[in-house]
ROZAMAR-551478 format. One record per residue (C-alpha): residue in three letters; x, y, z. Coordinates in steps of 0.2 Angstrom, whole numbers, m for minus. Last residue first. Example, Ala and Ser with C-alpha at 12.3 -4.5 7.8 and 13.67 -1.06 7.14 Angstrom:
// residues 2
<'SER' <68 m5 36>>
<'ALA' <62 m22 39>>
END
This chain:
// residues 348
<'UNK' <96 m88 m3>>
<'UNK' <86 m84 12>>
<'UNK' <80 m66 9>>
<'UNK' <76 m69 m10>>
<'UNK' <67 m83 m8>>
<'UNK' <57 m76 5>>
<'UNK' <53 m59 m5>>
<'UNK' <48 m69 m20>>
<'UNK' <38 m81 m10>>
<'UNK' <30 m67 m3>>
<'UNK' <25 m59 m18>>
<'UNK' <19 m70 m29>>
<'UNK' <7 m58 m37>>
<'UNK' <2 m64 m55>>
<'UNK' <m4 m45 m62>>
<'UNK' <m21 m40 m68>>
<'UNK' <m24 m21 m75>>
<'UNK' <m23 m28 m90>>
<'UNK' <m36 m42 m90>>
<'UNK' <m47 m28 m79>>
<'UNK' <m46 m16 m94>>
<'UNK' <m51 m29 m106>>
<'UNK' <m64 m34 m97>>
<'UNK' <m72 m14 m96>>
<'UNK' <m68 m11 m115>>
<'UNK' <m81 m28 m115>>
<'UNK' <m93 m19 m104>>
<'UNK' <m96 m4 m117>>
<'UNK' <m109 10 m109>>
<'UNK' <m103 5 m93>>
<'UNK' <m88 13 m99>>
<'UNK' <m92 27 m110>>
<'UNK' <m105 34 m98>>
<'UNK' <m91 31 m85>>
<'UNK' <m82 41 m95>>
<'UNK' <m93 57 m98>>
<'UNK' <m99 57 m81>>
<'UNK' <m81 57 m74>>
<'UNK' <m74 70 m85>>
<'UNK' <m91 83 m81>>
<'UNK' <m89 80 m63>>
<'UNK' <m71 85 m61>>
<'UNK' <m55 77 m60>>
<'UNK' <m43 86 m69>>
<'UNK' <m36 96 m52>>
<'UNK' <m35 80 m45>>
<'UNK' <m23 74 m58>>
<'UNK' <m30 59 m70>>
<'UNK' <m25 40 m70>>
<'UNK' <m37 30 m77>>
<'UNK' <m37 12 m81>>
<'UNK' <m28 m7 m82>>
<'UNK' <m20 m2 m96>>
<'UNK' <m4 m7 m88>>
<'UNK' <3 11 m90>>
<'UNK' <m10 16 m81>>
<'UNK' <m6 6 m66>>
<'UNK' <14 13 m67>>
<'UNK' <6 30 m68>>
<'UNK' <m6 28 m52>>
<'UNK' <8 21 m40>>
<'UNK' <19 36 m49>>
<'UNK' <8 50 m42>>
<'UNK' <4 41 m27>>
<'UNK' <21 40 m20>>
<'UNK' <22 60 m26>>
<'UNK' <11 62 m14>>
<'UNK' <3 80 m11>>
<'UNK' <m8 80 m27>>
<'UNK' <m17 62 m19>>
<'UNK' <m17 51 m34>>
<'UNK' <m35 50 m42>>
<'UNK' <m36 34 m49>>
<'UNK' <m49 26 m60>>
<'UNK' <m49 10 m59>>
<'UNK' <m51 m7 m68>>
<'UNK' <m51 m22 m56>>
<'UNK' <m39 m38 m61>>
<'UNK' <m39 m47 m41>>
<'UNK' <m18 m44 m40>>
<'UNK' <m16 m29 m50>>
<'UNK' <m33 m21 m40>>
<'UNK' <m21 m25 m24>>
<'UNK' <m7 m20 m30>>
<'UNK' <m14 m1 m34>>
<'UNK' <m22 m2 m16>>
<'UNK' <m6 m7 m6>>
<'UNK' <2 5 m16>>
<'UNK' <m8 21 m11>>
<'UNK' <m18 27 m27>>
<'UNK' <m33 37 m21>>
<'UNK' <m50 28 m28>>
<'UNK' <m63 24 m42>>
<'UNK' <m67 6 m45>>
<'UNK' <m75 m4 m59>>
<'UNK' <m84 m18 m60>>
<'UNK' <m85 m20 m42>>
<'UNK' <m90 m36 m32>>
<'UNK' <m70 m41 m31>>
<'UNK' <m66 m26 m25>>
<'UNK' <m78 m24 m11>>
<'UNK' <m74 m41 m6>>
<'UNK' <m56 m41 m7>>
<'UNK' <m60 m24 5>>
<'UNK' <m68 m36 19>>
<'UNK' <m70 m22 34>>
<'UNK' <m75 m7 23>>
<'UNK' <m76 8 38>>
<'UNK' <m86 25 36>>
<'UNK' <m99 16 25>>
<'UNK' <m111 23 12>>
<'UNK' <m120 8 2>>
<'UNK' <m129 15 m15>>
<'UNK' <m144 12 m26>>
<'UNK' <m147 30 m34>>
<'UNK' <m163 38 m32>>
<'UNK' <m156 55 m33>>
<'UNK' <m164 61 m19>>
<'UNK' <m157 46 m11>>
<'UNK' <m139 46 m17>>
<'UNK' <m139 65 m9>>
<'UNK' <m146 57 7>>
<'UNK' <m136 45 8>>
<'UNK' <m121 59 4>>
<'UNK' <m124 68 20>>
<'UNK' <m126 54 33>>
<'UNK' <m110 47 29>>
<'UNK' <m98 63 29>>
<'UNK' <m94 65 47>>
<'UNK' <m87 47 46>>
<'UNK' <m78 50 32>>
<'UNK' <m80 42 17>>
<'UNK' <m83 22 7>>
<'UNK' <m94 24 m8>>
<'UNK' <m103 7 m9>>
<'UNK' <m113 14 m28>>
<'UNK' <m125 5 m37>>
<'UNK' <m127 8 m56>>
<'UNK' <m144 5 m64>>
<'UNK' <m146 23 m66>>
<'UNK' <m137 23 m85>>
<'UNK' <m137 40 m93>>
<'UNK' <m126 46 m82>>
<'UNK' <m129 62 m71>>
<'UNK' <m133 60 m53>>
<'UNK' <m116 49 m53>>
<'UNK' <m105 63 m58>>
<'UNK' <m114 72 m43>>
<'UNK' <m111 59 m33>>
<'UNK' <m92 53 m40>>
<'UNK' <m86 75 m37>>
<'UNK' <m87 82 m18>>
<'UNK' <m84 63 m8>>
<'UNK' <m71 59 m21>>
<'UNK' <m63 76 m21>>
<'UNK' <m64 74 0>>
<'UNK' <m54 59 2>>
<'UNK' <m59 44 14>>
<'UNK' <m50 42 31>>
<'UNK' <m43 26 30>>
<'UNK' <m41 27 8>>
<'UNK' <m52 36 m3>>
<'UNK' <m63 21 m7>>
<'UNK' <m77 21 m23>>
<'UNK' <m81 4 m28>>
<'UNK' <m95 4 m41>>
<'UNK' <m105 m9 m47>>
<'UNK' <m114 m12 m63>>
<'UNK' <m118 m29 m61>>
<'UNK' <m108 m36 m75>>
<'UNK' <m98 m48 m63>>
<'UNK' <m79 m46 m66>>
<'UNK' <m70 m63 m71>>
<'UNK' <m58 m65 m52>>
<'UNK' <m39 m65 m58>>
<'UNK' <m31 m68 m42>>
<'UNK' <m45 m73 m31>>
<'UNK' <m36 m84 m17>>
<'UNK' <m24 m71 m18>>
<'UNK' <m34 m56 m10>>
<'UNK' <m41 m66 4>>
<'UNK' <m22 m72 9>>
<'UNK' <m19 m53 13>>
<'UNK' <m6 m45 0>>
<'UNK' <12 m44 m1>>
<'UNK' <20 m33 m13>>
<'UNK' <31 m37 m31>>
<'UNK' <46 m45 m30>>
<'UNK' <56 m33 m43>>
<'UNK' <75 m37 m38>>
<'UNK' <87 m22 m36>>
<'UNK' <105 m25 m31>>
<'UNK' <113 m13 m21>>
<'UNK' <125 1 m27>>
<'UNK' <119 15 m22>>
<'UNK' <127 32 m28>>
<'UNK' <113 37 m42>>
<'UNK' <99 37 m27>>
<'UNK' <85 28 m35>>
<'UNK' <69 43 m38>>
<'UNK' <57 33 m46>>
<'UNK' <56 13 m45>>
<'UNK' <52 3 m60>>
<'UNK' <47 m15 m59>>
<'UNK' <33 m12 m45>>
<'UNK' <33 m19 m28>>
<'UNK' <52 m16 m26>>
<'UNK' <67 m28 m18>>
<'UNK' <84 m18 m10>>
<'UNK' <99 m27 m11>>
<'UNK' <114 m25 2>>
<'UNK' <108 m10 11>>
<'UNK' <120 3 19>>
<'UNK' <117 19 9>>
<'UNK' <99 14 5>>
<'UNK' <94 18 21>>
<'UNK' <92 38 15>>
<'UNK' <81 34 m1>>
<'UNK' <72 20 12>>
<'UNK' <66 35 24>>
<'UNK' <63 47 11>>
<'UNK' <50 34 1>>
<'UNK' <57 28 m16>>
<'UNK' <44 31 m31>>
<'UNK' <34 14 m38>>
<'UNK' <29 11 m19>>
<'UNK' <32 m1 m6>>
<'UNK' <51 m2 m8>>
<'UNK' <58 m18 4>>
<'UNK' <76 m17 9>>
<'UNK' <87 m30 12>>
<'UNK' <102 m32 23>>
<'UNK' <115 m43 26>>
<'UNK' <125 m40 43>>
<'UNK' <141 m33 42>>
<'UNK' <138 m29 61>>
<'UNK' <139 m9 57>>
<'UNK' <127 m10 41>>
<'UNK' <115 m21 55>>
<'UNK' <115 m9 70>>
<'UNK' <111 5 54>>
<'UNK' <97 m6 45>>
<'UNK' <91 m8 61>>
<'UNK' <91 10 67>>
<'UNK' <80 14 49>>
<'UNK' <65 3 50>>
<'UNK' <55 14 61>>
<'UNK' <58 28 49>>
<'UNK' <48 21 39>>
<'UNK' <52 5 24>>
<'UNK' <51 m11 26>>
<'UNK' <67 m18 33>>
<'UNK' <73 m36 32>>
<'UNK' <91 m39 42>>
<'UNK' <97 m57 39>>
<'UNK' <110 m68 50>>
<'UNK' <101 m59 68>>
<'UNK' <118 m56 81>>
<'UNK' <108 m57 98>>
<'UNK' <120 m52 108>>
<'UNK' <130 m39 97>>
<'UNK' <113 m38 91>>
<'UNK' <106 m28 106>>
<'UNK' <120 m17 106>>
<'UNK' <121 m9 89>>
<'UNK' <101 m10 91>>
<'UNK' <102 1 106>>
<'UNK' <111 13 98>>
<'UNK' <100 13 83>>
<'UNK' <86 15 94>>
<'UNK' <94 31 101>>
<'UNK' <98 39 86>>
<'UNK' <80 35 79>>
<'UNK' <73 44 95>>
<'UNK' <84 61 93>>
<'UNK' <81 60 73>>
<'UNK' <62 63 79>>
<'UNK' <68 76 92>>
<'UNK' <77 86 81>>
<'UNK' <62 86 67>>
<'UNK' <51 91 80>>
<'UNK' <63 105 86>>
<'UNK' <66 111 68>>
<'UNK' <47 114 64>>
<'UNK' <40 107 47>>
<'UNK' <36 89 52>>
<'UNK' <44 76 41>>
<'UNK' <54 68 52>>
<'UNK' <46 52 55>>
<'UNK' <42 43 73>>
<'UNK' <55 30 82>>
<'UNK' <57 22 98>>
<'UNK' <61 4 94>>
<'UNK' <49 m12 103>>
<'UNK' <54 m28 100>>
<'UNK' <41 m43 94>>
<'UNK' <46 m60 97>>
<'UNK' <41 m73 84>>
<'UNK' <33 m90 90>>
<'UNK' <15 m88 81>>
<'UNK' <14 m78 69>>
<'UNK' <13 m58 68>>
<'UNK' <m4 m51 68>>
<'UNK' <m9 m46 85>>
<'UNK' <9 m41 92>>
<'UNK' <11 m31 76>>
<'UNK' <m7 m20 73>>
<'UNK' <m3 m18 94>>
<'UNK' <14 m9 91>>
<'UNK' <9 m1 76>>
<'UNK' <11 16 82>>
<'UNK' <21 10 96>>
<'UNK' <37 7 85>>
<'UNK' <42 m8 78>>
<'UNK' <54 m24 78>>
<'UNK' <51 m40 73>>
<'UNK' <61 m55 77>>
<'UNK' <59 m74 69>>
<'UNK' <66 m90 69>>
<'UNK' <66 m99 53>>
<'UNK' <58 m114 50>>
<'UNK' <51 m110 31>>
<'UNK' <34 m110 39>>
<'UNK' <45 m95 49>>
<'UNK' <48 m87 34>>
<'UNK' <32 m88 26>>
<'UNK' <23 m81 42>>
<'UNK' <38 m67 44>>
<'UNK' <35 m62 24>>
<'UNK' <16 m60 27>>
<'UNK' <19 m47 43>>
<'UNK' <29 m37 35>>
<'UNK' <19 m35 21>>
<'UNK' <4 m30 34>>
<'UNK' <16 m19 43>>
<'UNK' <23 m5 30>>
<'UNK' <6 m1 24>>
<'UNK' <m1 m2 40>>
<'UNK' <8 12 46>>
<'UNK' <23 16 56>>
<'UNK' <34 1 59>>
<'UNK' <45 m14 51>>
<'UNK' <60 m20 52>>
<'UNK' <61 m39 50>>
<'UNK' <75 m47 60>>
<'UNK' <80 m64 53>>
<'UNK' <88 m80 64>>
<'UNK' <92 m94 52>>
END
C-alpha cells in the first residue's frame, strides 16, 4: 500500500511521525513524507530507510499582522496545488497527517482525490491547524481519550491511540521509582522562566537537603542558578540541553515541568509523578496537564498559583511520604501502544 504521512513544523509533530512510517514500512508498505523546511533535516535524518521525503512550503498563521498571515495562507495554497497535482500521479491509498499547518495541503490534495484520510491530535485540546483539516478527514485518532474543543460539524470517527514515543521510552514502561530523592525539573527546548525563578528558592527551603536537583534552563541561565544551588549546598546538575530525557525521567522520583503532550505521554508511559505548570498562553498545555491530573498521576496548578511557598510546602509533603509518591507514579502510568494503534488503524 503507498501511504503519505503529513507531517512538519516542530518536533512534536515529526517524532510521532516518524515512528508510525518505521512500523509502516516493517509492515511492507511504501512510504512518502512530506514537510516543510523547518523540519526538513529532523525528517531526512530520522525517517527509515527507503521512504522518500517531499518538500511542501508551508509556515503557521498565527502571527498577528495581516500581511504575514496572507503570505503563510499564500504558501499552504500553493503546496495544496501542487499536491492536487502530484497525486494525480502518484495517487497515495492513505493520507496520515499530524497536525501543523505543514500537514494541511495534503489533507486538501487528498479530500479532492477521495483519498482516505487520518488525522493525528497530539494534544488533549484540538490544535487550529487540525480544527480547520477536520472538515475533510475521514477519522481522526487522539493521544488522550478526551479531546477539547471538537468542531460540532465533523463527522469523522475518533479512535483514542494514544502518542508515539522514542523506542527508549517503551522499553521502560512502568519502571519502579528509585527512592533517591531526585528531582527532574525541564521547561521544555528552551527552559521556562517560572521554573528557573520559583523550584530554587522552593528548594532552599525544604526540610529535607538530601534532594538533588538536574534542572534543565536556558543557556543564559546555567551559570546563574549553579551558583544559587551552591550557596545553598544543594546537590544539583544544571544543563542547557538533556540529551537522553527517558533517562532523566526514569532517575526522577518526581518531576516538575511545562505540560507539552509529548512530555505528559511520556511521564504516562515511564509512571513519573509531576507536577505541571502548563504554559498560561497554551490552552494545549492547559488540558495536557488536566487530563494527567485526573489520572492521579500529580499536580496541575496555574502559573499564577505556583509560587515558592506552595511548592516547598508539597514537596515537604512528598518526599516526606514516598509511598503517596508510588502511588502517584502507578497512576500516573499508562500502557502506550501507540504505534501499533495508529498502524492498525491506517491499514485496516
Amino acid at each position: 500500500m503507498k501511504i503519505w504521512i503529513a507531517t512538519g513544523g516542530t518536533g512534536g509533530h515529526v517524532f510521532p511521525a516518524l515512528s508510525v512510517a518505521k512500523e509502516l514500512e516493517k509492515r511492507g508498505h511504501k512510504i512518502t513524507i512530506s514537510t516543510d523546511g523547518r523540519v526538513w533535516d529532523m525528517v531526512k535524518n530520522g525517517k527509515p530507510e527507503h521512504a522518500r521525503v517531499a518538500f511542501v512550503w508551508a509556515s503557521g498563521v498565527g502571527a498577528k499582522s495581516k500581511i504575514k498571515q496572507l503570505i503563510a495562507l499564500s504558501k499552504i495554497g500553493v503546496s495544496a496545488v501542487a499536491l492536487i497535482l502530484r497525486f494525480s500521479v502518484f495517487r497515495p491509498q492513505r493520507v496520515v497527517a499530524f497536525g501543523g499547518y505543514a500537514s494541511v495541503p495534503a489533507v486538501f490534495a487528498a479530500h479532492v482525490w477521495k483519498i482516505p484520510t487520518f488525522l493525528h491530535e497530539q494534544n488533549a485540546a484540538i490544535g487550529r491547524a487540525n480544527k480547520f483539516s477536520m472538515r475533510w478527514v475521514k477519522t481522526l485518532m487522539t493521544s488522550f481519550e478526551t479531546v477539547q474543543g471538537m468542531p460540532k460539524q465533523s463527522k469523522a470517527n475518533i479512535v483514542y491511540t494514544g502518542l508515539p514515543v522514542r523506542e527508549d521510552f517503551i522499553k521502560n514502561a512502568n519502571a519502579p521509582l528509585k527512592h533517591e530523592n531526585k528531582i527532574l525539573v525541564t521547561g521544555g527546548s528552551l527552559g521556562a522562566q517560572i521554573l528557573d525563578e520559583i523550584v530554587p528558592i522552593a528548594i532552599s527551603k525544604m526540610k529535607n537537603k538530601k534532594i538533588f536537583i538536574t534542572h534543565q534552563t536556558r543557556p543564559e541561565n546555567v551559570e546563574k542558578l549553579q551558583r544559587f544551588y551552591a550557596e545553598h549546598k544543594i546537590h544539583a546538575n544544571v544543563l542547557s540541553f538533556i540529551r537522553d530525557m527517558a533517562s532523566s525521567i526514569i532517575d526522577a522520583d518526581l518531576v516538575i515541568g511545562r505540560s507539552g503532550a509529548s512530555t505528559v505521554i511520556e511521564l504516562e508511559t515511564i509512571g513519573r509523578p509531576a507536577i505541571l505548570v502548563p504554559l498560561n498562553i497554551n490552552p494545549d498545555q492547559a488540558a495536557n496537564a488536566a487530563s494527567f491530573a485526573k489520572l492521579g498521576g500529580g499536580f496541575n496548578i496555574e502559573q499564577s498559583k505556583f509560587t515558592a511557598k506552595w511548592l516547598t510546602a508539597t514537596l515537604d509533603d512528598l518526599f516526606d511520604n514516598p509511598a503517596r509518591l508510588d502511588k502517584m507514579a502507578q497512576k500516573a502510568c499508562v500502557k502506550n501502544l501507540a504505534v501499533k494503534k495508529i498502524a492498525d488503524t491506517i491499514t485496516k
